[in-house]
Backbone bond lengths (Angstrom), bond angles and torsions (degrees), N, CA, C in turn:
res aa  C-N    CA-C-N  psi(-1)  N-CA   C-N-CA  omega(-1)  CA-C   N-CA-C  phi
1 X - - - 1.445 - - 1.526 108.96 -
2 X 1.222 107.61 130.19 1.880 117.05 168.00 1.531 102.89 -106.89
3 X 1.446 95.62 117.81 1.589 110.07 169.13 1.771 107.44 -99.92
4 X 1.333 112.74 139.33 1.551 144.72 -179.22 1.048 107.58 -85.95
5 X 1.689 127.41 160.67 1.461 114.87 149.21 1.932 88.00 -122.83
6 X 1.371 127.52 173.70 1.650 131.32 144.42 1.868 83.15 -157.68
7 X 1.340 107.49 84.60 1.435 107.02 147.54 1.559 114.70 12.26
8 X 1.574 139.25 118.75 1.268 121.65 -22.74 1.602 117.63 -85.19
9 X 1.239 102.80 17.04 1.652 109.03 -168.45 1.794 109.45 -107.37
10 X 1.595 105.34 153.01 1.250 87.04 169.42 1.672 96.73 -131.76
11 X 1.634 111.63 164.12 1.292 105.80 -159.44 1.865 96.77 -114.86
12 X 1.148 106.13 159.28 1.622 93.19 -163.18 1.750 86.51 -144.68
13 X 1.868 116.97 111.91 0.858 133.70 177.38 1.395 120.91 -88.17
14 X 1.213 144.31 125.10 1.312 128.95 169.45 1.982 105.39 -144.19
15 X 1.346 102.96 169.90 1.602 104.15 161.80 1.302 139.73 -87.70
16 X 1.542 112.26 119.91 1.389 112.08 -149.66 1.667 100.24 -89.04
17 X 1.253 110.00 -175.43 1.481 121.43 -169.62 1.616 90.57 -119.32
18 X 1.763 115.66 129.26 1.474 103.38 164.06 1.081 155.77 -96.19
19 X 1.384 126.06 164.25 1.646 121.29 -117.19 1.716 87.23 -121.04
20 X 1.075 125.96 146.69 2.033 150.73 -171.12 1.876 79.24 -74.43
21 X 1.387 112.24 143.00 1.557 107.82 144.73 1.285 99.13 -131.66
22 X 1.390 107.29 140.09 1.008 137.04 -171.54 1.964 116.55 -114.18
23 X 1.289 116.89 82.91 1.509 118.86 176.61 1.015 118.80 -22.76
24 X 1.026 131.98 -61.84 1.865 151.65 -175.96 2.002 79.31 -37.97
25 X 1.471 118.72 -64.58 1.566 108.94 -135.35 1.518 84.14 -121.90
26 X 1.311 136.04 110.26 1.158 134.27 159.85 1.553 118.21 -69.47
27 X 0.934 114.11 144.93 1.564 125.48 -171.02 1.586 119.39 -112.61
28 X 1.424 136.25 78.95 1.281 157.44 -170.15 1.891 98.46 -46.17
29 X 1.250 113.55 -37.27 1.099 103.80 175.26 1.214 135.25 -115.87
30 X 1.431 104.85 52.81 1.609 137.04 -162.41 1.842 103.57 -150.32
31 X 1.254 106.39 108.62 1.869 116.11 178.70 1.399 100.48 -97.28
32 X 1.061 114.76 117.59 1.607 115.21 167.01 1.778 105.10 -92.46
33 X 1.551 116.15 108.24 1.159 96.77 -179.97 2.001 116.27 -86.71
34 X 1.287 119.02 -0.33 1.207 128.06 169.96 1.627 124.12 -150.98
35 X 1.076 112.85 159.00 1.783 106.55 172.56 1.759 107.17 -43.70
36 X 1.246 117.85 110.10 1.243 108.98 164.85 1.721 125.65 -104.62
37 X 1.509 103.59 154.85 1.234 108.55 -171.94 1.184 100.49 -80.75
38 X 1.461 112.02 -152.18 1.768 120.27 -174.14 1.429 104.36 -51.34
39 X 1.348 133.59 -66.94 1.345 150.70 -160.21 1.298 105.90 -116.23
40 X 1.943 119.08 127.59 1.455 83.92 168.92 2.068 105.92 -115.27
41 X 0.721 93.83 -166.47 1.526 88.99 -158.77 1.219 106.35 -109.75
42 X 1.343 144.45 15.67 1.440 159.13 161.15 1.549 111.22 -123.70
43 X 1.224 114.76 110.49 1.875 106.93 164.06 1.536 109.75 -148.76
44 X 1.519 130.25 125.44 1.267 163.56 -96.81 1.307 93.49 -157.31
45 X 1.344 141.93 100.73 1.476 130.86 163.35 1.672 105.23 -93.08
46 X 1.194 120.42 154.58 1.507 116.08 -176.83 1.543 119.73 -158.67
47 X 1.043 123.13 100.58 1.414 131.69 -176.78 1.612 123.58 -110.70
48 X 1.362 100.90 144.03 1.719 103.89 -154.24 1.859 81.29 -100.95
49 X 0.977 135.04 155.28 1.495 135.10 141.06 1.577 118.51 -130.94
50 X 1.360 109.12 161.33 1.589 119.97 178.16 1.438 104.94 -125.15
51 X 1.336 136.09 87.39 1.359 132.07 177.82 1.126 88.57 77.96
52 X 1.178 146.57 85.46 1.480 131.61 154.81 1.365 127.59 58.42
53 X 1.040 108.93 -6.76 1.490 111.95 169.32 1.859 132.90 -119.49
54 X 1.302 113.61 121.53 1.014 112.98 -153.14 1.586 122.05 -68.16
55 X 1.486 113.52 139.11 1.151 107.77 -172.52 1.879 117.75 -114.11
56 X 1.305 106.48 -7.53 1.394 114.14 -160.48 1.996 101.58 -170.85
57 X 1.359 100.01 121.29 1.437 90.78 157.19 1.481 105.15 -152.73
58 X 1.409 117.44 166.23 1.437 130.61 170.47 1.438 104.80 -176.79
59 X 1.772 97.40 161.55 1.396 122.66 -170.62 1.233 107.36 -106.80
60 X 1.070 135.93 133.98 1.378 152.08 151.03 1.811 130.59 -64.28
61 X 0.537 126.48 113.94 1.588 117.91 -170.62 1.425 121.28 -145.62
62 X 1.619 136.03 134.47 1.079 121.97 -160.42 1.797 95.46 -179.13
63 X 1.142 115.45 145.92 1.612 136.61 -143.51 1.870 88.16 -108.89
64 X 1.329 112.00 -37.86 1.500 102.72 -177.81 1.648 116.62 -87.59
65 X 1.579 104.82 113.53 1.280 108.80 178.90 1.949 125.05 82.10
66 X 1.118 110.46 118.41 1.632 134.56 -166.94 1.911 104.14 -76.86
67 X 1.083 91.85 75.18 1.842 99.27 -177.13 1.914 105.07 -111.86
68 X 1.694 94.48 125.74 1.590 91.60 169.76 1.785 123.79 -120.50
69 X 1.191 115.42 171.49 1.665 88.96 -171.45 1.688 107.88 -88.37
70 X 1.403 103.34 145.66 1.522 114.56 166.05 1.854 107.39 -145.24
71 X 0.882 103.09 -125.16 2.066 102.39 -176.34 1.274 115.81 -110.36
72 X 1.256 109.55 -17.95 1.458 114.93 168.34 1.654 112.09 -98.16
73 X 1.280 115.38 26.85 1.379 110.53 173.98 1.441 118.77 -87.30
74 X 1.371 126.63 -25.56 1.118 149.47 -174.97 1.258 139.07 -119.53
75 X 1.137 139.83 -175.57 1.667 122.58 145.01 1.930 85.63 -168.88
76 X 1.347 109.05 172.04 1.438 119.24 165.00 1.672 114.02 -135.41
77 X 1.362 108.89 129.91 1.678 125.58 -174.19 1.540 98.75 -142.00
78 X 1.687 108.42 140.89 1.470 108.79 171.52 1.701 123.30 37.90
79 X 1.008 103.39 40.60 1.623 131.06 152.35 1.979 95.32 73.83
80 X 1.581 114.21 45.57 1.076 95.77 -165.33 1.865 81.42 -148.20
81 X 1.780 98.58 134.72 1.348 98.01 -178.84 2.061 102.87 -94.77
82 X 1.382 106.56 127.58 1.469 104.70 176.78 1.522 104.60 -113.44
83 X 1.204 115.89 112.95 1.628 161.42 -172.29 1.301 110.72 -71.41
84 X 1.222 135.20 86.74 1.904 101.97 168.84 1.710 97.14 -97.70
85 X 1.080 112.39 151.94 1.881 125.42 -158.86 1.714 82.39 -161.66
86 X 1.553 115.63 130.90 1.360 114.65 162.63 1.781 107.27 64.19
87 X 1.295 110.44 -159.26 1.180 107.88 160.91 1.468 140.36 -108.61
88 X 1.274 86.10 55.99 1.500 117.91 -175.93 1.486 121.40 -125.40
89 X 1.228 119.49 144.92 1.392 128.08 160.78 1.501 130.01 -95.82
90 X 1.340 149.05 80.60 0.895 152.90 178.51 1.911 141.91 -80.13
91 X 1.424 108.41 127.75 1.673 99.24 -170.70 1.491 113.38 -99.28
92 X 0.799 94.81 131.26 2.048 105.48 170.67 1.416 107.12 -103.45
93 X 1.518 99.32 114.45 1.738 100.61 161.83 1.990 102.20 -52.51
94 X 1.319 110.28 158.18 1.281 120.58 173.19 1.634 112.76 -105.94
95 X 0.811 148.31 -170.26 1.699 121.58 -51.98 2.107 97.11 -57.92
96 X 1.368 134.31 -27.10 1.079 153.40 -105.75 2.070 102.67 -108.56
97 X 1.951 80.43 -33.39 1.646 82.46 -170.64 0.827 121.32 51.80
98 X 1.184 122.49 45.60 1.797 132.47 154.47 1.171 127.66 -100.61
99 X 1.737 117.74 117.11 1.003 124.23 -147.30 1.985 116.67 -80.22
100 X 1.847 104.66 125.19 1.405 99.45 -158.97 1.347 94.72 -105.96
101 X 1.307 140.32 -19.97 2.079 126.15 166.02 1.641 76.25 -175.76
102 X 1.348 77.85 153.37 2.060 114.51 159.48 1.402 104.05 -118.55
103 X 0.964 113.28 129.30 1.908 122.11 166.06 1.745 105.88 -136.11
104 X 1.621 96.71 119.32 1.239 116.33 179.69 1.754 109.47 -55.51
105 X 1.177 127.32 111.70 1.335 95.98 173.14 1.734 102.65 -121.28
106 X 1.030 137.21 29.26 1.548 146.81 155.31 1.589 115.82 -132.56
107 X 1.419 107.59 151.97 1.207 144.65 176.17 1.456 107.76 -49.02
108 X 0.926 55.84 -76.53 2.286 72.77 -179.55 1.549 100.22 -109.94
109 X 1.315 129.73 -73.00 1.822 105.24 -163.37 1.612 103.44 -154.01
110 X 1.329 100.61 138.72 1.616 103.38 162.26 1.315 128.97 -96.94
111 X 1.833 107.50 116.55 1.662 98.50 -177.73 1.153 113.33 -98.30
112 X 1.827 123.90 27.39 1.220 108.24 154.28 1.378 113.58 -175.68
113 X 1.245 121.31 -170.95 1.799 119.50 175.10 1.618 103.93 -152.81
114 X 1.101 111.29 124.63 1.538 119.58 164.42 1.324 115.38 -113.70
115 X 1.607 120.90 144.03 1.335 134.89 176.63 1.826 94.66 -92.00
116 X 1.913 99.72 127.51 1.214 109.24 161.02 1.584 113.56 -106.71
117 X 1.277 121.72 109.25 1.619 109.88 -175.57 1.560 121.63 -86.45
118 X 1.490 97.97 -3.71 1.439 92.88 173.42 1.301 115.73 -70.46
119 X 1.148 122.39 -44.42 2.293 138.12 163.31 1.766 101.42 -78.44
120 X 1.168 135.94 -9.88 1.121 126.21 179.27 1.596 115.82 44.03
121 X 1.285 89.04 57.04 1.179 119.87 -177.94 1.679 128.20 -133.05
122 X 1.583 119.50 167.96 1.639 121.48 177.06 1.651 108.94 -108.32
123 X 1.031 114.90 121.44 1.931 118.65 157.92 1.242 95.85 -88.63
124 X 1.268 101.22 143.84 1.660 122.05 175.64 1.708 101.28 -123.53
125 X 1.336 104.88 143.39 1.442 111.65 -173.18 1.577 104.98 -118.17
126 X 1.414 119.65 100.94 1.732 127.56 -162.31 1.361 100.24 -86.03
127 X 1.574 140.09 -176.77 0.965 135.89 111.91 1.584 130.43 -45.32
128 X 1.390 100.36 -51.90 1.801 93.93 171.86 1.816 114.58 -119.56
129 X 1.807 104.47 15.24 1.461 84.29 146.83 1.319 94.26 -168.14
130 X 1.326 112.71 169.26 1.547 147.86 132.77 1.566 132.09 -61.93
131 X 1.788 95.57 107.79 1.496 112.87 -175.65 1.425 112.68 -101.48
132 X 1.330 125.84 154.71 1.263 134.25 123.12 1.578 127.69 -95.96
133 X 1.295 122.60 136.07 1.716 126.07 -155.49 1.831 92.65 -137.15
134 X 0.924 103.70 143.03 1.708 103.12 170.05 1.402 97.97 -101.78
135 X 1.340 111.67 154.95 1.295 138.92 171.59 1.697 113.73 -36.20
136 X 1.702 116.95 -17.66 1.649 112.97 167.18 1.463 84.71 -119.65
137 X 1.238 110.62 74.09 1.476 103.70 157.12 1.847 123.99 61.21
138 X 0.783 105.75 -24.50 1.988 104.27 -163.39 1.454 80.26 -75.23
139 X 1.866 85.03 143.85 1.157 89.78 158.68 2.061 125.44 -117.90
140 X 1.333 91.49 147.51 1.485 115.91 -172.45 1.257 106.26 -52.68
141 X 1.443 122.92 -96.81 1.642 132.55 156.83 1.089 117.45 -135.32
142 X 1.304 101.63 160.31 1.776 121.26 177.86 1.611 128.65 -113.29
143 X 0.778 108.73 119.40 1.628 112.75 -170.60 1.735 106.98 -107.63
144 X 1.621 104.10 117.26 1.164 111.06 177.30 1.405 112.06 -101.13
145 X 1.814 115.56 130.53 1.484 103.22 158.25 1.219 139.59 -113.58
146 X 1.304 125.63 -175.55 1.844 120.51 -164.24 1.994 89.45 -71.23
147 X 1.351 117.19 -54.24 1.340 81.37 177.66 1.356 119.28 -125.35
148 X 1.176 146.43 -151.51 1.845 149.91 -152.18 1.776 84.38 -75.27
149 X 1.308 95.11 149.70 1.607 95.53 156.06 1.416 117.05 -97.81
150 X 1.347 132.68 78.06 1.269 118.27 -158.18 1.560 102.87 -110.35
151 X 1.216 118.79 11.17 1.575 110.35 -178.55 1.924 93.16 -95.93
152 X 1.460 103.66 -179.81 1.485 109.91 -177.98 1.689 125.70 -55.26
153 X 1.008 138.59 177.20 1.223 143.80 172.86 1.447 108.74 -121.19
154 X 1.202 123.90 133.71 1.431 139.56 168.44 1.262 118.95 -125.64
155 X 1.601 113.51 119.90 1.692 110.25 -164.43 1.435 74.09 -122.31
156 X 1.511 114.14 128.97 1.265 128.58 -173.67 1.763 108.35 -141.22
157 X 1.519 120.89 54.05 1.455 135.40 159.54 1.528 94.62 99.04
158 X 1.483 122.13 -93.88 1.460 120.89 158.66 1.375 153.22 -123.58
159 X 1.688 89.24 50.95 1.445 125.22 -165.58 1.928 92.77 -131.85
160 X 1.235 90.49 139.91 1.664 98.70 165.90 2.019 92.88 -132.41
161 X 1.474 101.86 127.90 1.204 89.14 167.08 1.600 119.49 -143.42
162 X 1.265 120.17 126.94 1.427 127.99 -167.79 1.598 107.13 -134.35
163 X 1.636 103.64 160.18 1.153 100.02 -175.17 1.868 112.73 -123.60
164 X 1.288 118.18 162.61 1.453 101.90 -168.87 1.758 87.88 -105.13
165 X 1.674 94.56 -175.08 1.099 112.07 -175.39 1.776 121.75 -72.50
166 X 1.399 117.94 -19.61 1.400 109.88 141.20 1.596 142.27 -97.33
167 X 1.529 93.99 30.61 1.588 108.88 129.80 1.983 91.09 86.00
168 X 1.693 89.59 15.26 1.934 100.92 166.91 1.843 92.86 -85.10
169 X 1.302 95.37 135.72 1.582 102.14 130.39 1.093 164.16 -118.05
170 X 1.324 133.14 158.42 1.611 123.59 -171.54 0.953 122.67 -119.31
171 X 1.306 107.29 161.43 1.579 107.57 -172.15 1.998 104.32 -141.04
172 X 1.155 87.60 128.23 1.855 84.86 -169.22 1.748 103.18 -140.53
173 X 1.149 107.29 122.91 1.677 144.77 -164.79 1.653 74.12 -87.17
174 X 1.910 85.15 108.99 0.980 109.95 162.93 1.661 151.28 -62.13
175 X 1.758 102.69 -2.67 1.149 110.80 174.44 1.510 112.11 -108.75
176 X 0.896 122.81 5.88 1.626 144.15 -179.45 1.421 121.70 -118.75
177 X 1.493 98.43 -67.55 1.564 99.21 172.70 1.488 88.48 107.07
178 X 1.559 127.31 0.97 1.872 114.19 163.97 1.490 103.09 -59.95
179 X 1.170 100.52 149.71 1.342 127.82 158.24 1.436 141.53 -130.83
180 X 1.409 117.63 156.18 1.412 127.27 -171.90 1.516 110.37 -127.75
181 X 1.490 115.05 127.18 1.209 131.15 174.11 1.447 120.61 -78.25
182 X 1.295 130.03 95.40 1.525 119.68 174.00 1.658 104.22 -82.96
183 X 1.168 99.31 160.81 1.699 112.34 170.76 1.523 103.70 -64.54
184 X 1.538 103.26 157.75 1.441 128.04 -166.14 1.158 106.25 -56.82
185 X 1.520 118.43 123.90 2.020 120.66 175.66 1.480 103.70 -59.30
């Protein structure tokens, strides 16, 4: 479980188990972020509380891309929780969890989202890329590389730097999205 704070609430992330939908009975506290097949392979449980008492919850669920929660699943800016679940990035109004856009920004899956406040802005950490997204979703640019980005992400003011799976790293200026290849760590 990843616990949140946004003053007076705290937000309490964990991995949900997935849920039957049923047409007949729509389910308010169930987000479908895409057409899903039988099973989908990402699900996001998420609960708002005020002192211990609950004020808001819903599940997230979505067939594109194998995402689970840890600390880089989330972050909270301007009273709005941004989610990556699948390969998607998603915003929750706060305290209310009402869902305000999803924008896909990977191929296959996002393992994460960082708040940059110097651009007041989101980096998204893909398997095969690197986003910038504004706060309603659009996205800024995308940086694709030759291979997965599967090593860590470091958003360091106006440097994002991650490394791929043959062990290059990059470094991409955060208001652009150029980048520079150093030799293998």
């Amino acid at each position: 479980m990843v616990t949140l704070s946004s003053p007076p609430y705290t937000i309490q992330l964990r991995e949900g188990f997935p849920r039957a939908i049923a047409p007949s009975r729509p389910d308010a506290e169930l987000i479908l972020l895409d057409d899903i097949p039988a099973e989908p392979t990402s699900c996001h449980r998420i609960e708002v509380l005020q002192e211990s008492q609950l004020v808001a919850q819903v599940q997230l669920q979505t067939s594109k891309g194998e995402t689970g929660v840890h600390d880089q699943s989330a972050v909270v800016a301007d009273d709005t929780l941004f989610i990556a679940c699948g390969a998607s990035v998603t915003a929750l109004q706060l305290p209310d969890l009402q869902l305000m856009w999803t924008t896909q920004v990977d191929e296959l899956t996002c393992f994460g989202v960082h708040h940059n406040p110097i651009h007041h802005c989101l980096i998204t950490h893909g398997e095969l890329a690197i986003a910038r997204i504004n706060f309603d979703g659009s996205l800024v640019w995308q940086a694709v590389g030759e291979s997965p980005f599967t090593g860590p992400l470091e958003a360091q003011g106006e440097s994002v730097i991650v490394t791929d799976d043959a062990g290059q790293e990059h470094v991409f200026e955060v208001s652009t999205g150029a980048t520079a290849t150093r030799a293998p760590v």
